[in-house]
C-alpha positions, 0 to 999 in steps of 0.5 A: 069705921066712920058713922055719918049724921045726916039731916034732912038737907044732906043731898043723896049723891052726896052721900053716896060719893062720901062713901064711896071715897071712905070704902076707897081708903080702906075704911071697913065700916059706914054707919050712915045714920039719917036722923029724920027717917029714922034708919041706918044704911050700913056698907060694909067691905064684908057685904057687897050691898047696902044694909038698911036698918029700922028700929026693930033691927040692930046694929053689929060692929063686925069684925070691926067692934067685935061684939058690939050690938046696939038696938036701931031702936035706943039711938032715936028715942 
């Protein structure tokens, strides 16, 4: 699992080709968290497409945390 902090002068092509590179290795989980927006994009090995998620959803660790559930909500405030 890897979780990324991005800020406001983090290029979006950038992004994408880190991920990229993570789901190439074998890595199961990204968390991308961009702080100024205020939301999280999860890809996921389990899912084909990207997961936005914003302060009323939360995050679930999958299969790979078992059980883990954190409110998008508590991580900015």
């Amino acid at each position: 699992m890897v979780v990324e902090i991005w800020s406001g002068g983090d290029m979006t092509g950038t992004i994408a080709d880190k991920i990229e590179v993570y789901q190439r290795l074998g890595v199961k989980l990204v968390w991308s968290v961009y702080i100024l927006a205020k939301y999280i994009m999860v890809n996921s090995q389990t899912s084909p497409r990207r997961i936005f998620l914003e302060h009323k959803d939360a995050l679930d660790g999958e299969d790979v945390i078992p059980g883990f559930k954190l409110p998008v909500k508590a991580l900015f405030e």
